[in-house]
N, C-alpha and C positions, 0 to 999 in steps of 0.2 A: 489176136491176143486172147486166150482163152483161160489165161491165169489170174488170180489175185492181186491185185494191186493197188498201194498207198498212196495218201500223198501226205504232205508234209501238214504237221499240226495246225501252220498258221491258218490250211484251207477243208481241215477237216470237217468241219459245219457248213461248209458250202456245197451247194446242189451241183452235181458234176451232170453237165450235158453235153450231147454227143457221143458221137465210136472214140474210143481213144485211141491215138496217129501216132506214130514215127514222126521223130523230129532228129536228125543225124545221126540216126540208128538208136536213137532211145527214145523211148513210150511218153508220150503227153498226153494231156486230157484237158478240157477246157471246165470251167467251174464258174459259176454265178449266184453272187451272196449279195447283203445289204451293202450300201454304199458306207464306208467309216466316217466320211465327213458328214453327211446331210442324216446320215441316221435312219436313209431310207425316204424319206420326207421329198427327196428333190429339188428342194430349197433350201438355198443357206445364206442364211445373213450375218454381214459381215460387219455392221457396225451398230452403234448406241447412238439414238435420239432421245432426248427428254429423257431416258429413263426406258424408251422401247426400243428393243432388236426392230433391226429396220433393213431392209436387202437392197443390195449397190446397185445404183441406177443404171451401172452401164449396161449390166447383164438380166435386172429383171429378176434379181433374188435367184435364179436357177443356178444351180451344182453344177461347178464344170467339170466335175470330179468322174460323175456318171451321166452328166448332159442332162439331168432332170427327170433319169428315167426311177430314181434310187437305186438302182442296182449296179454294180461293175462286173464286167467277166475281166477271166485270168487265163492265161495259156501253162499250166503247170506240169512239174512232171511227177511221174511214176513214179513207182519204187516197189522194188519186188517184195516177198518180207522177209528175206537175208539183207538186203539193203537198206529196208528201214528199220529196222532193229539195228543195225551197223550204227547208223544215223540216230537215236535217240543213244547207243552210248556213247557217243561221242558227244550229242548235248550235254547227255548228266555230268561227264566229266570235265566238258569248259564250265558248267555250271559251279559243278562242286571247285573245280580250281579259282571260279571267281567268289565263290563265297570263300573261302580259304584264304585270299589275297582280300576280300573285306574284311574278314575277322583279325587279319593281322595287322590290318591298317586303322582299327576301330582299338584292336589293343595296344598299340603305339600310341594312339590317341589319349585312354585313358592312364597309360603309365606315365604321357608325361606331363595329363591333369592334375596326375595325382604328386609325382616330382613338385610343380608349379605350386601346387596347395602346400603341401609340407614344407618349401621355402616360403611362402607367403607367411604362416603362421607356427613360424618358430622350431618344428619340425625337422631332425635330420633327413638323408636322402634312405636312411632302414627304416627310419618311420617312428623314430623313439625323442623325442623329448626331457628335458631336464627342469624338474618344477620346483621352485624356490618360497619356503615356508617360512614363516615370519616376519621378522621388520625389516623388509626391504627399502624402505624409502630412502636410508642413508646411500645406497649403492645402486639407483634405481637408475641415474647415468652412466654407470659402467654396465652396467646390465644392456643396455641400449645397444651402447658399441659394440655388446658382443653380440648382438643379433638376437636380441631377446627381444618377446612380447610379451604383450598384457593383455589378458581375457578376463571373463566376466568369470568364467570356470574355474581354467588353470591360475590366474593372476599372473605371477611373472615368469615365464617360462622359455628355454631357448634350445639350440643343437649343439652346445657344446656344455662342458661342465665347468664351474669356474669355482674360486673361493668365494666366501661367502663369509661373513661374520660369526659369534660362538651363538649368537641368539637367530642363523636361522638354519635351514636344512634343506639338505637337496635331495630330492625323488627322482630316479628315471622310469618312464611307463612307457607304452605304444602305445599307438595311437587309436590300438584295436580293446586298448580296456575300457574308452570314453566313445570312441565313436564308431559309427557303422557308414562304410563306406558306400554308396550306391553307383556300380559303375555305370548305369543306364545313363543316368542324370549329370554322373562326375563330380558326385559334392559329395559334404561330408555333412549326417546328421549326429546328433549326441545321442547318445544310447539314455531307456529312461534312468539305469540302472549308474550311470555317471557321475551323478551327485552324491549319492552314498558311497562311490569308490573314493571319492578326492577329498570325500568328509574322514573318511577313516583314515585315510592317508595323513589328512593335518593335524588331526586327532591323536595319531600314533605319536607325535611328536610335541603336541601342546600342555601346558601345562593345569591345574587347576583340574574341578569337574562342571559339569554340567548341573541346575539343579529342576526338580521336578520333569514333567514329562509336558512334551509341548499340547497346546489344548487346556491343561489344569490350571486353576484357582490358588494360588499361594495368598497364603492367609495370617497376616502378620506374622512374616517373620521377622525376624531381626535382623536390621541390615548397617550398615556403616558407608555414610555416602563420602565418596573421595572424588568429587569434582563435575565438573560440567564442562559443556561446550555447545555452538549453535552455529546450526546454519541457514542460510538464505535460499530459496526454492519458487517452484510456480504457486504453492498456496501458502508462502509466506516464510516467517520464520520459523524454524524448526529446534526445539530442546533437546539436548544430549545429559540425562542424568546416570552417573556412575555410582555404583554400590557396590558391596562385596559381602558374601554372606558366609560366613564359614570358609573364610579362603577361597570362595566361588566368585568372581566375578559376573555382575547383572547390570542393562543397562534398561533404560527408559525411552524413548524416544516421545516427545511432547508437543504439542503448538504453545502449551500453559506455563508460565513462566510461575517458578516454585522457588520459597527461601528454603533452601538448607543450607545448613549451614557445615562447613568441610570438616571429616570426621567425627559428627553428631554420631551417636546411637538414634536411629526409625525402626518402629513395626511397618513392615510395606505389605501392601497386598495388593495382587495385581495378577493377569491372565499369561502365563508363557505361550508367547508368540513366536519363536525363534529360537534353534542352537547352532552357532554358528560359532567358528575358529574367527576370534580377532587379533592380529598379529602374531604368537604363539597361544596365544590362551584361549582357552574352551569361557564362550560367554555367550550367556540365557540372556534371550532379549523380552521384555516384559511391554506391556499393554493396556489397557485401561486400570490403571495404580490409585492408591488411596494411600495416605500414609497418616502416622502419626507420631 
Protein backbone atom coordinates (compact mmCIF):
# COMPACT_ATOMS: atom_id res chain seq x y z
CA UNK A 1 0.00 0.00 0.00
CA UNK A 2 1.98 2.76 -1.15
CA UNK A 3 -0.83 5.48 -1.38
CA UNK A 4 -2.59 8.00 0.91
CA UNK A 5 -4.94 7.00 2.99
CA UNK A 6 -7.92 8.31 5.57
CA UNK A 7 -9.73 7.23 8.22
CA UNK A 8 -12.81 8.36 9.43
CA UNK A 9 -13.07 11.59 11.72
CA UNK A 10 -14.03 9.84 14.76
CA UNK A 11 -10.17 8.44 14.80
CA UNK A 12 -8.38 11.11 13.16
CA UNK A 13 -6.48 12.31 16.40
CA UNK A 14 -5.55 8.89 17.19
CA UNK A 15 -1.92 7.56 16.76
CA UNK A 16 -2.21 4.92 14.00
CA UNK A 17 0.44 1.95 14.52
CA UNK A 18 1.56 -0.56 12.65
CA UNK A 19 1.77 -1.57 8.31
CA UNK A 20 -1.71 -1.25 7.41
CA UNK A 21 -3.44 -4.89 6.33
CA UNK A 22 -5.96 -6.11 4.10
CA UNK A 23 -9.05 -7.09 5.70
CA UNK A 24 -11.42 -8.86 2.88
CA UNK A 25 -9.76 -7.03 0.28
CA UNK A 26 -9.91 -3.66 1.93
CA UNK A 27 -7.24 -1.59 3.82
CA UNK A 28 -7.27 -1.40 7.82
CA UNK A 29 -5.04 0.15 10.07
CA UNK A 30 -4.89 -0.17 13.77
CA UNK A 31 -5.00 3.17 15.99
CA UNK A 32 -4.29 3.86 19.76
CA UNK A 33 -5.90 6.96 21.50
CA UNK A 34 -6.84 7.94 25.20
CA UNK A 35 -9.36 5.90 26.78
CA UNK A 36 -13.18 8.02 26.56
CA UNK A 37 -14.22 6.63 29.92
CA UNK A 38 -11.33 6.83 32.36
CA UNK A 39 -9.89 10.01 30.56
CA UNK A 40 -6.66 8.15 30.23
CA UNK A 41 -6.39 8.08 34.16
CA UNK A 42 -7.00 3.97 34.15
CA UNK A 43 -9.40 4.37 36.90
CA UNK A 44 -12.75 4.88 37.13
CA UNK A 45 -15.08 5.27 39.85
CA UNK A 46 -18.22 4.50 39.77
CA UNK A 47 -19.98 5.62 42.78
CA UNK A 48 -20.57 8.56 45.59
CA UNK A 49 -19.58 8.13 49.34
CA UNK A 50 -19.97 11.14 51.73
CA UNK A 51 -19.74 13.33 49.18
CA UNK A 52 -16.21 11.44 47.53
CA UNK A 53 -16.02 9.53 44.01
CA UNK A 54 -14.90 6.26 45.50
CA UNK A 55 -14.12 3.07 42.90
CA UNK A 56 -16.28 -0.40 43.09
CA UNK A 57 -14.76 -2.79 45.25
CA UNK A 58 -15.24 -5.60 43.01
CA UNK A 59 -12.68 -4.43 40.48
CA UNK A 60 -10.34 -2.10 42.41
CA UNK A 61 -11.36 1.17 40.78
CA UNK A 62 -9.66 -0.10 37.30
CA UNK A 63 -11.23 0.75 33.64
CA UNK A 64 -12.43 -2.17 32.14
CA UNK A 65 -12.89 -0.13 29.23
CA UNK A 66 -8.89 -0.19 28.58
CA UNK A 67 -7.90 -2.75 31.47
CA UNK A 68 -6.18 0.22 33.23
CA UNK A 69 -3.81 0.80 30.79
CA UNK A 70 -5.82 4.40 29.67
CA UNK A 71 -5.36 3.69 26.26
CA UNK A 72 -7.82 1.62 23.66
CA UNK A 73 -6.72 0.44 20.27
CA UNK A 74 -9.25 0.13 17.29
CA UNK A 75 -9.07 -2.08 14.11
CA UNK A 76 -10.34 0.70 11.56
CA UNK A 77 -10.55 1.23 7.98
CA UNK A 78 -8.94 3.08 5.11
CA UNK A 79 -10.27 5.19 2.81
CA UNK A 80 -8.83 6.37 -0.31
CA UNK A 81 -9.42 10.15 -0.82
CA UNK A 82 -12.15 9.64 -3.55
CA UNK A 83 -13.73 7.73 -0.83
CA UNK A 84 -13.40 9.89 1.88
CA UNK A 85 -14.49 12.88 0.34
CA UNK A 86 -17.52 10.54 -0.93
CA UNK A 87 -17.94 9.96 2.92
CA UNK A 88 -17.80 13.43 4.43
CA UNK A 89 -20.62 14.38 1.61
CA UNK A 90 -22.64 12.20 2.42
CA UNK A 91 -22.17 13.40 6.23
CA UNK A 92 -22.84 17.02 5.46
CA UNK A 93 -26.03 16.05 3.70
CA UNK A 94 -27.56 13.48 6.66
CA UNK A 95 -26.34 16.54 8.51
CA UNK A 96 -27.96 19.27 6.71
CA UNK A 97 -31.18 16.88 6.26
CA UNK A 98 -31.16 16.56 10.07
CA UNK A 99 -30.86 20.08 10.78
CA UNK A 100 -33.64 20.72 8.15
CA UNK A 101 -36.00 18.09 9.82
CA UNK A 102 -34.98 20.08 13.39
CA UNK A 103 -35.67 23.39 12.17
CA UNK A 104 -39.15 22.23 10.97
CA UNK A 105 -39.97 20.52 14.05
CA UNK A 106 -38.72 23.55 16.28
CA UNK A 107 -41.01 25.72 13.71
CA UNK A 108 -43.95 23.53 14.42
CA UNK A 109 -43.27 24.07 17.80
CA UNK A 110 -43.17 27.64 17.87
CA UNK A 111 -46.28 28.14 15.56
CA UNK A 112 -48.25 26.41 17.85
CA UNK A 113 -46.76 28.28 20.97
CA UNK A 114 -47.73 31.00 19.33
CA UNK A 115 -51.61 29.60 18.07
CA UNK A 116 -51.70 28.41 22.15
CA UNK A 117 -50.75 32.18 23.26
CA UNK A 118 -53.11 34.08 20.94
CA UNK A 119 -56.07 31.65 22.29
CA UNK A 120 -54.94 32.01 25.76
CA UNK A 121 -55.10 35.90 25.58
CA UNK A 122 -57.85 36.93 23.68
CA UNK A 123 -56.05 36.81 20.43
CA UNK A 124 -57.48 35.45 16.91
CA UNK A 125 -55.61 32.65 15.01
CA UNK A 126 -53.98 36.02 12.39
CA UNK A 127 -52.93 37.56 15.37
CA UNK A 128 -55.39 40.55 15.53
CA UNK A 129 -57.36 41.58 18.46
CA UNK A 130 -60.57 43.66 19.20
CA UNK A 131 -60.02 46.31 22.02
CA UNK A 132 -63.01 47.90 23.74
CA UNK A 133 -62.76 51.59 24.93
CA UNK A 134 -64.88 52.92 27.70
CA UNK A 135 -67.69 51.93 30.04
CA UNK A 136 -67.59 48.51 29.85
CA UNK A 137 -68.63 47.31 33.09
CA UNK A 138 -72.36 47.26 32.02
CA UNK A 139 -71.45 44.33 29.40
CA UNK A 140 -68.36 43.13 30.96
CA UNK A 141 -70.41 39.39 31.28
CA UNK A 142 -71.28 39.25 27.70
CA UNK A 143 -67.80 40.23 26.87
CA UNK A 144 -66.80 37.02 28.90
CA UNK A 145 -68.95 34.58 26.77
CA UNK A 146 -67.57 35.93 24.00
CA UNK A 147 -64.09 35.01 24.78
CA UNK A 148 -62.82 38.23 25.90
CA UNK A 149 -60.05 39.25 28.39
CA UNK A 150 -58.91 41.72 30.66
CA UNK A 151 -55.27 42.95 30.68
CA UNK A 152 -53.62 45.53 32.52
CA UNK A 153 -52.72 47.03 28.97
CA UNK A 154 -55.42 46.13 26.58
CA UNK A 155 -58.41 46.11 29.38
CA UNK A 156 -61.10 44.22 27.70
CA UNK A 157 -60.28 42.84 24.56
CA UNK A 158 -61.27 39.53 22.37
CA UNK A 159 -61.12 37.71 18.62
CA UNK A 160 -64.25 38.49 17.55
CA UNK A 161 -66.06 41.76 17.07
CA UNK A 162 -69.20 42.35 18.91
CA UNK A 163 -71.79 45.49 19.70
CA UNK A 164 -70.94 47.47 22.19
CA UNK A 165 -72.94 50.38 23.61
CA UNK A 166 -72.93 54.36 22.13
CA UNK A 167 -70.41 55.35 24.98
CA UNK A 168 -67.72 52.82 24.01
CA UNK A 169 -65.65 51.91 20.83
CA UNK A 170 -63.91 49.10 19.35
CA UNK A 171 -60.17 49.12 17.97
CA UNK A 172 -58.68 46.24 16.05
CA UNK A 173 -54.62 46.00 16.12
CA UNK A 174 -52.02 42.97 15.84
CA UNK A 175 -50.42 41.85 18.06
CA UNK A 176 -47.08 43.18 16.36
CA UNK A 177 -48.07 46.95 17.27
CA UNK A 178 -47.86 46.10 21.35
CA UNK A 179 -45.59 43.21 21.42
CA UNK A 180 -42.33 41.55 20.17
CA UNK A 181 -42.53 38.02 19.80
CA UNK A 182 -39.15 36.01 20.84
CA UNK A 183 -39.27 32.69 19.16
CA UNK A 184 -36.16 31.36 20.95
CA UNK A 185 -38.07 31.69 24.46
CA UNK A 186 -41.78 31.36 22.75
CA UNK A 187 -43.30 34.41 24.71
CA UNK A 188 -44.46 37.44 24.28
CA UNK A 189 -42.70 40.73 25.52
CA UNK A 190 -44.61 44.40 25.37
CA UNK A 191 -42.70 46.56 23.27
CA UNK A 192 -41.45 49.85 25.26
CA UNK A 193 -43.30 51.87 22.73
CA UNK A 194 -46.96 49.99 23.66
CA UNK A 195 -48.15 52.34 26.01
CA UNK A 196 -48.03 55.37 23.98
CA UNK A 197 -49.81 53.29 21.01
CA UNK A 198 -52.92 52.15 23.39
CA UNK A 199 -52.70 55.82 24.99
CA UNK A 200 -53.45 57.36 21.58
CA UNK A 201 -55.60 54.96 20.57
CA UNK A 202 -58.22 55.71 23.85
CA UNK A 203 -57.41 59.14 23.43
CA UNK A 204 -58.62 59.17 19.76
CA UNK A 205 -61.90 58.50 21.08
CA UNK A 206 -62.15 60.13 24.75
CA UNK A 207 -63.54 62.95 25.47
CA UNK A 208 -62.46 66.31 27.52
CA UNK A 209 -58.37 67.33 27.60
CA UNK A 210 -55.78 66.72 29.58
CA UNK A 211 -54.48 69.65 31.71
CA UNK A 212 -50.79 70.66 32.42
CA UNK A 213 -47.95 68.54 31.64
CA UNK A 214 -47.10 65.54 33.97
CA UNK A 215 -44.19 66.58 36.46
CA UNK A 216 -45.60 70.44 36.78
CA UNK A 217 -46.88 72.36 39.68
CA UNK A 218 -50.62 73.56 39.20
CA UNK A 219 -51.11 76.39 41.15
CA UNK A 220 -54.52 77.42 42.18
CA UNK A 221 -56.50 76.88 39.78
CA UNK A 222 -59.96 76.82 39.97
CA UNK A 223 -61.58 73.68 40.24
CA UNK A 224 -65.33 72.42 40.98
CA UNK A 225 -65.37 69.26 43.06
CA UNK A 226 -68.05 66.58 42.03
CA UNK A 227 -67.73 63.68 44.33
CA UNK A 228 -65.59 61.30 46.04
CA UNK A 229 -65.12 57.78 46.70
CA UNK A 230 -62.67 55.30 48.79
CA UNK A 231 -61.16 52.24 49.02
CA UNK A 232 -59.69 49.70 51.13
CA UNK A 233 -55.96 48.35 50.54
CA UNK A 234 -52.61 46.89 52.28
CA UNK A 235 -51.71 50.58 53.73
CA UNK A 236 -55.23 51.34 54.50
CA UNK A 237 -57.88 53.36 53.38
CA UNK A 238 -57.39 55.24 50.28
CA UNK A 239 -59.44 58.89 48.98
CA UNK A 240 -60.82 59.36 45.60
CA UNK A 241 -61.27 63.19 45.15
CA UNK A 242 -63.01 64.38 41.75
CA UNK A 243 -62.79 67.79 40.09
CA UNK A 244 -63.18 69.28 36.91
CA UNK A 245 -61.51 72.33 35.72
CA UNK A 246 -62.56 73.85 32.50
CA UNK A 247 -64.36 70.84 31.42
CA UNK A 248 -61.21 68.85 32.26
CA UNK A 249 -61.70 66.18 34.47
CA UNK A 250 -58.83 65.79 37.64
CA UNK A 251 -58.58 63.39 40.23
CA UNK A 252 -56.85 63.14 43.78
CA UNK A 253 -55.86 60.19 45.13
CA UNK A 254 -55.41 60.49 49.32
CA UNK A 255 -54.86 58.62 52.68
CA UNK A 256 -56.30 62.28 54.22
CA UNK A 257 -59.83 62.35 54.63
CA UNK A 258 -61.00 66.14 53.24
CA UNK A 259 -64.65 68.17 53.66
CA UNK A 260 -65.64 69.40 50.47
CA UNK A 261 -68.30 69.91 49.90
CA UNK A 262 -70.16 68.69 46.17
CA UNK A 263 -70.04 71.40 43.52
CA UNK A 264 -68.12 74.02 45.72
CA UNK A 265 -65.80 76.37 43.74
CA UNK A 266 -61.55 75.38 45.13
CA UNK A 267 -58.30 77.04 44.22
CA UNK A 268 -56.32 73.48 44.10
CA UNK A 269 -52.74 73.31 43.69
CA UNK A 270 -51.14 70.15 43.34
CA UNK A 271 -48.24 68.18 41.25
CA UNK A 272 -49.45 66.13 37.94
CA UNK A 273 -48.73 62.86 38.49
CA UNK A 274 -50.65 60.94 35.70
CA UNK A 275 -52.65 61.19 32.20
CA UNK A 276 -54.59 58.58 31.90
CA UNK A 277 -58.07 57.49 29.82
CA UNK A 278 -60.69 56.83 32.52
CA UNK A 279 -63.60 55.21 31.11
CA UNK A 280 -63.94 57.62 27.80
CA UNK A 281 -62.42 60.63 29.24
CA UNK A 282 -58.98 61.92 29.22
CA UNK A 283 -58.12 62.55 33.25
CA UNK A 284 -55.03 64.36 35.01
CA UNK A 285 -54.34 62.65 38.04
CA UNK A 286 -52.94 64.92 40.73
CA UNK A 287 -50.62 64.58 43.97
CA UNK A 288 -49.48 66.26 46.93
CA UNK A 289 -52.70 69.00 46.60
CA UNK A 290 -53.45 72.03 48.96
CA UNK A 291 -56.56 73.68 48.46
CA UNK A 292 -58.51 76.37 49.38
Amino acid sequence: MNMDYYVADTYKYMERVGEPFEKNGKPYTKVVGTCDRCGGSGVFACRVENGHIVPHPAYGGVCLKCGGSGKIEKVVRLYTEKEYNSAQRAKEQRQEKARAAAEARAQARRADAFSKWCGRNGFDSDGYTYIITGNTYPIKEELKSQGYKFSKELKWHGPTEVEVPEDCYVDKIHWENIYNWDETACCMFLKDEAEEFLNELAAAHSEGAYVGEIGERLRGIEVIFTGSTSFESYYGTTNVYRFTHEGAQLVWFTQTEKDFEENEHYLLTGTVKDHKIYGNKKTTYLSRCRYC
